[in-house]
C-alpha positions in Angstrom: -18.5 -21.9 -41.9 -21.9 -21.1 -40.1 -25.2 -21.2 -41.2 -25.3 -17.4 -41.8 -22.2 -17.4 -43.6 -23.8 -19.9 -46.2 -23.0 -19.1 -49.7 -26.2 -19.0 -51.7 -25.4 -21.8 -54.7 -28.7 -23.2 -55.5 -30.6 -22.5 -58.8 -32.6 -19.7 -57.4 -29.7 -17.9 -55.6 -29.2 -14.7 -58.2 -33.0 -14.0 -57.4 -32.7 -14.6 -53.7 -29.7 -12.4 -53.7 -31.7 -9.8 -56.3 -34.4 -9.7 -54.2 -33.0 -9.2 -51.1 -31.3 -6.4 -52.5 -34.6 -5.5 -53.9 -36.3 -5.0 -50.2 -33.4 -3.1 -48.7 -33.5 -0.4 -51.3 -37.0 0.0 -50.4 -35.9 0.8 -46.7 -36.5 -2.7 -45.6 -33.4 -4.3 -42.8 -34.6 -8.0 -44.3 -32.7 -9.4 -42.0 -34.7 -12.4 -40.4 -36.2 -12.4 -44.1 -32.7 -13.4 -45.7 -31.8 -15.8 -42.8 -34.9 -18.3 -44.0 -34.3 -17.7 -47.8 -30.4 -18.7 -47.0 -32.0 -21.9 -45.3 -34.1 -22.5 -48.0 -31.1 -22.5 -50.6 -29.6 -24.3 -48.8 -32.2 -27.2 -48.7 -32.3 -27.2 -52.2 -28.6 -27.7 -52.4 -29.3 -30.9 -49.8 -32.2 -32.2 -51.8 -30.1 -32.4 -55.3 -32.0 -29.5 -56.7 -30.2 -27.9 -59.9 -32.8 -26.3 -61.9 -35.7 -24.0 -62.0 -38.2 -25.8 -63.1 -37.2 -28.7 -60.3 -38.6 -26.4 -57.7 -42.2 -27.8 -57.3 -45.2 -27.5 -54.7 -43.7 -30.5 -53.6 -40.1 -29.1 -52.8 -41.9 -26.0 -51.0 -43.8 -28.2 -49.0 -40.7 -30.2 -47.8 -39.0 -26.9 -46.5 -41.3 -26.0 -44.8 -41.6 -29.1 -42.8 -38.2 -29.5 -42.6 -38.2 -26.1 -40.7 -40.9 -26.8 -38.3 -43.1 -23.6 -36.6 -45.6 -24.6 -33.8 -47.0 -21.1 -33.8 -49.1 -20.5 -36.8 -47.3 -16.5 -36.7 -44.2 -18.2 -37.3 -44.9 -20.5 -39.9 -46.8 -17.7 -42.2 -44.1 -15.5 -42.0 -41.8 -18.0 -43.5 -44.5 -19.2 -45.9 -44.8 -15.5 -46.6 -41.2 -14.8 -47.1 -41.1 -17.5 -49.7 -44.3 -16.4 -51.5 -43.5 -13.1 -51.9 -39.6 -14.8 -53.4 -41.9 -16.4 -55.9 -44.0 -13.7 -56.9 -41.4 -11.7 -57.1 -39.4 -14.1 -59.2 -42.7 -14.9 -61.6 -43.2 -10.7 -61.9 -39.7 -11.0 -63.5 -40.1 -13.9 -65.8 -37.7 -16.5 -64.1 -41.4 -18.7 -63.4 -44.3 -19.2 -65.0 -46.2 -20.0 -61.7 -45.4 -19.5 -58.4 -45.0 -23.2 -57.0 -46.3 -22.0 -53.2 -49.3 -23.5 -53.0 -49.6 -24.2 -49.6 -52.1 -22.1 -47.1 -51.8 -19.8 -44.1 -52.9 -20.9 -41.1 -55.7 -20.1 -39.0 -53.8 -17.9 -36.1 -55.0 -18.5 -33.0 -55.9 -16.1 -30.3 -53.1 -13.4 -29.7 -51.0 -15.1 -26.5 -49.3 -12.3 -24.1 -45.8 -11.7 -23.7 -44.2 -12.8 -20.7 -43.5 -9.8 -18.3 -40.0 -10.2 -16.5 -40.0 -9.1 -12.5 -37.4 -7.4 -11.2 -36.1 -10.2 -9.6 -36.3 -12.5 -12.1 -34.4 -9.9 -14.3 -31.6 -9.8 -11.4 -30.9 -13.5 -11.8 -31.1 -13.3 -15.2 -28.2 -11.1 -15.1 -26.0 -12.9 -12.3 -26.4 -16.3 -14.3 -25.5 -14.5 -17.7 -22.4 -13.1 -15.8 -21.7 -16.5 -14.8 -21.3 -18.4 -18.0 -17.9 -19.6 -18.7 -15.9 -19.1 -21.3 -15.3 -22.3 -24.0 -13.2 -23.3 -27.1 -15.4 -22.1 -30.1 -17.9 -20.4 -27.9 -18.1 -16.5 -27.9 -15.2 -14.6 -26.4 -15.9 -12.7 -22.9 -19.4 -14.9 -22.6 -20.2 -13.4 -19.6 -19.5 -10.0 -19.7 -21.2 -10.3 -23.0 -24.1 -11.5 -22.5 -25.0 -9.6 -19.0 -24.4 -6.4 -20.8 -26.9 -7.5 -23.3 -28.9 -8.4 -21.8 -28.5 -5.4 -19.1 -29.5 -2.9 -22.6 -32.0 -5.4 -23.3 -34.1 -5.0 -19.8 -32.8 -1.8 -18.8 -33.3 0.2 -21.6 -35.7 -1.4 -23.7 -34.0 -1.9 -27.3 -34.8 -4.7 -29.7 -32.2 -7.5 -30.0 -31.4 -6.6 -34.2 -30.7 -2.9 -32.4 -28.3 -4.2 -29.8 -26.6 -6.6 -31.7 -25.8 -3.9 -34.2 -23.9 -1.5 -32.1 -20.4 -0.4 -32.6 -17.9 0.3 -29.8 -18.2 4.4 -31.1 -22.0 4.1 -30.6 -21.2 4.2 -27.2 -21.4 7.8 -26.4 -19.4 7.3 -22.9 -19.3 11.4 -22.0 -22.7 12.2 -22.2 -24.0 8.9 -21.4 -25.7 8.0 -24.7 -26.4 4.9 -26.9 -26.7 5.8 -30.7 -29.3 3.7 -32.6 -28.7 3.6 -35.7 -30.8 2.4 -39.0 -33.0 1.2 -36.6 -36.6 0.0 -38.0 -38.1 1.8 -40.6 -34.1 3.6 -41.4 -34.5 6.0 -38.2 -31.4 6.8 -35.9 -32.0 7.5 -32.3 -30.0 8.7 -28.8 -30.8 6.5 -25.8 -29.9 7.9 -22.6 -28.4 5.6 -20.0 -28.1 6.0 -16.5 -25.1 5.2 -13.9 -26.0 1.6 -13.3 -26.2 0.7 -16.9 -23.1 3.3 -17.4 -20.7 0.8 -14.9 -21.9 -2.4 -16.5 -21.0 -0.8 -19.8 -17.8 0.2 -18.8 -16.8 -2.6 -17.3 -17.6 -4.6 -20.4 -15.7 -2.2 -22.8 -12.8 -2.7 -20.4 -12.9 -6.3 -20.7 -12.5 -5.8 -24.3 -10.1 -3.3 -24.6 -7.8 -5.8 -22.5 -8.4 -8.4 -24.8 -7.3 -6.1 -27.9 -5.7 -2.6 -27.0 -6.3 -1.3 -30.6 -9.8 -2.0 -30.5 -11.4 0.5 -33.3 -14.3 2.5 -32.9 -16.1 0.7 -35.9 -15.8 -3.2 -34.4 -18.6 -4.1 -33.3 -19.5 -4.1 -29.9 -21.0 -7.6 -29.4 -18.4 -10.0 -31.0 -19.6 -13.7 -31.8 -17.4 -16.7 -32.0 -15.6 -16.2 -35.1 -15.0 -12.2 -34.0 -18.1 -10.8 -36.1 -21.2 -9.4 -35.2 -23.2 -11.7 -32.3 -26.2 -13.0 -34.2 -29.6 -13.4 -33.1 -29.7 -17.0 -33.2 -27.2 -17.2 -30.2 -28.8 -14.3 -28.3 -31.6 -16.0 -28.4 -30.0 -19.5 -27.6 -27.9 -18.5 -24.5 -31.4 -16.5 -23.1 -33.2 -19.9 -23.8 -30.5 -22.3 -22.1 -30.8 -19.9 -19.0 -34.3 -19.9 -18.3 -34.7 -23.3 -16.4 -32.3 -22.1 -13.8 -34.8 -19.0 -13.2 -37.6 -21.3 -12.2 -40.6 -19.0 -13.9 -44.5 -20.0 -13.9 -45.3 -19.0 -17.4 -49.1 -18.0 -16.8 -51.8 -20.2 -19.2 -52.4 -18.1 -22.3 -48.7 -16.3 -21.8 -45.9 -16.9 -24.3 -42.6 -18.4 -23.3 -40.5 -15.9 -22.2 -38.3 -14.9 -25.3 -35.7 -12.0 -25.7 -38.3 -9.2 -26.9 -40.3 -10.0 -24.1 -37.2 -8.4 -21.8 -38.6 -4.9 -24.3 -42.4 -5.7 -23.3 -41.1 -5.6 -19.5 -39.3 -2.4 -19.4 -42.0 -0.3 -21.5 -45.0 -2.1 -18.1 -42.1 -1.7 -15.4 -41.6 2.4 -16.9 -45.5 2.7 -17.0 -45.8 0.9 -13.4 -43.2 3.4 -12.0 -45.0 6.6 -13.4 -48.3 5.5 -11.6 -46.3 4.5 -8.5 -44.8 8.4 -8.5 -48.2 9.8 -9.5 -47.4 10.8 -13.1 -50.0 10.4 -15.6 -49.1 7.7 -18.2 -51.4 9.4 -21.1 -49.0 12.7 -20.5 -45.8 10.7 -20.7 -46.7 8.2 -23.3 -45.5 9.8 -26.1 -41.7 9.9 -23.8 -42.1 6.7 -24.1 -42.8 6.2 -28.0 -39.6 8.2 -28.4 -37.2 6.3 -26.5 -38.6 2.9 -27.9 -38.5 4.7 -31.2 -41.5 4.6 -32.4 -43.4 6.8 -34.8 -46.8 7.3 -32.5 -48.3 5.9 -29.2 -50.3 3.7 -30.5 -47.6 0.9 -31.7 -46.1 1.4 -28.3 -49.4 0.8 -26.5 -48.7 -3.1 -27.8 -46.1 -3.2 -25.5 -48.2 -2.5 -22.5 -49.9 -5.1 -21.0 -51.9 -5.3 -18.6 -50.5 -6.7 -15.0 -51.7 -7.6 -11.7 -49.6 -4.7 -10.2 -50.8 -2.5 -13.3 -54.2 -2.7 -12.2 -53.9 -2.3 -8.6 -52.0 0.9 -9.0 -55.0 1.7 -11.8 -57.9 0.8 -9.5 -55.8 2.9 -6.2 -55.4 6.0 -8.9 -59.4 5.8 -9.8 -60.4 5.4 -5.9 -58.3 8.2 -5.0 -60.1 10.2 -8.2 -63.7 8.6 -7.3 -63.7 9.3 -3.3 -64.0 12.9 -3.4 -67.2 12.6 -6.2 -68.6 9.7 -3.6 -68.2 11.4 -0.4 -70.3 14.6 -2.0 -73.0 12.4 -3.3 -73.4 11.1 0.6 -73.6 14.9 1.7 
């Protein structure tokens, strides 16, 4: 059994479960959400826990530095997750008082992403083709993870969107990826090109020789017991290759991370419209749509600001400048 297939036993589980329910009918996926509260029953279970009224400050303040979170970001969203549990719980009548006591931190100043070259994203790739395969490990490693990581880059999805695919979301005639229930319940079609269209197929060939009666509901991404690949091991294999891709990770940047490969294709899409003289504030809202996104602004976090950004910026506003300078001078 793996950690996500934990059954919840502790004496909070029915109102983990409950609530957890609770957030999906409102619209919410919960997903990284459940994943710390099944931790969190879990360490009750370790720690002999077996009532209610056992679950003190003290107990909450052991999880969470059992589960230790560097980044302040990460450690209030799990001190978060388990305060809303409690108020939640205490709105209900299963506690008096909520027994999170324990502050936020002070977040420090946003860091930036880590922006992927082209390149780097190449050898990223070859070295993900390259793993092996292993007893226990996921079948088809390679193929698995370059295509992932190939949608990842090359077409900008978020892991949870990849990860969820089913071999029938591949629309193979008309070159299409269906998203579906992505953030916020919307369902989207993302084109995909030739390139991305051969690594696909290749993969889905792979699989199809594995098992010849492969149904259009499996998923696409299989992990080690033959279910969905989980985020966790995404995230793993794209951390275990990153030493062999020898990247300066600028002061003030974040460690590269899967998201970040999302962060480099919306700057590499921008990067190419300046280089072809298009202008990015006519084609941003393109761009909000195949990220899916509601408006421009929550895909303008996703742009940040390079060296070969502003070099094609400051090249666009001399060419647009000159003219205005030179007829000054007359």
């Amino acid at each position: 059994m793996t950690r996500l297939d934990h059954v919840l036993a502790s004496p909070v589980a029915d109102g983990i479960t409950q609530f957890v329910a609770h957030k999906r009918v409102l619209g919410r996926r919960y997903e990284t959400e459940a994943y710390a509260l099944r931790l969190f029953d879990r360490h009750l279970l370790a720690q002999g826990i077996t009532t209610l009224d056992a679950i003190t400050p003290a107990v909450i303040e052991a999880f969470l530095a059992a589960r230790p979170r560097p980044r302040p970001r990460s450690y209030n969203h799990l001190l978060g997750v388990l305060r809303r549990l409690f108020r939640w719980l205490v709105a209900r009548g299963h506690f008096a008082h909520s027994p999170v006591h324990c502050p936020t931190r002070r977040a420090s100043i946003a860091r930036t992403p880590f922006i992927l070259a082209p390149e780097s994203a190449c050898r990223l790739l070859e070295l993900a083709a390259g793993l092996p395969d292993a007893p226990g490990a996921t079948p088809l490693r390679g193929p698995t993870y370059h295509a992932i990581f190939a949608l990842l880059y090359g077409l900008g999805l978020r892991v949870g969107e990849v990860r969820r695919l089913d071999v029938a979301d591949v629309d193979r005639p008309r070159q299409l990826l269906v998203i579906r229930d992505t953030k916020f319940g919307k369902d989207r079609l993302v084109p995909f090109g030739p390139r991305l269209g051969a690594t696909i197929e290749r993969y889905l060939a792979a699989r199809h020789a594995r098992d010849r009666h492969l149904a259009g509901d499996a998923p696409l991404f299989v992990g080690r017991a033959g279910g969905r690949l989980g985020r966790q091991q995404i995230g793993c294999v794209f951390r275990g290759l990153l030493p062999a891709l020898g990247l300066t990770v600028p002061q003030g940047t974040s460690p590269p991370r899967p998201h970040d490969l999302r962060h480099s294709f919306a700057v590499r899409t921008l990067l190419r419209w300046y280089r072809a003289g298009v202008d990015p504030a006519q084609r941003l809202l393109h761009l909000s749509t195949f990220l899916g996104h509601v408006q421009p602004e929550s895909t303008a976090v996703y742009l940040t600001i390079t060296s070969d950004l502003l070099g094609e910026a400051g090249r666009r506003f001399e060419a647009f400048a000159r003219p205005l300078v030179e007829e000054v001078r007359r």
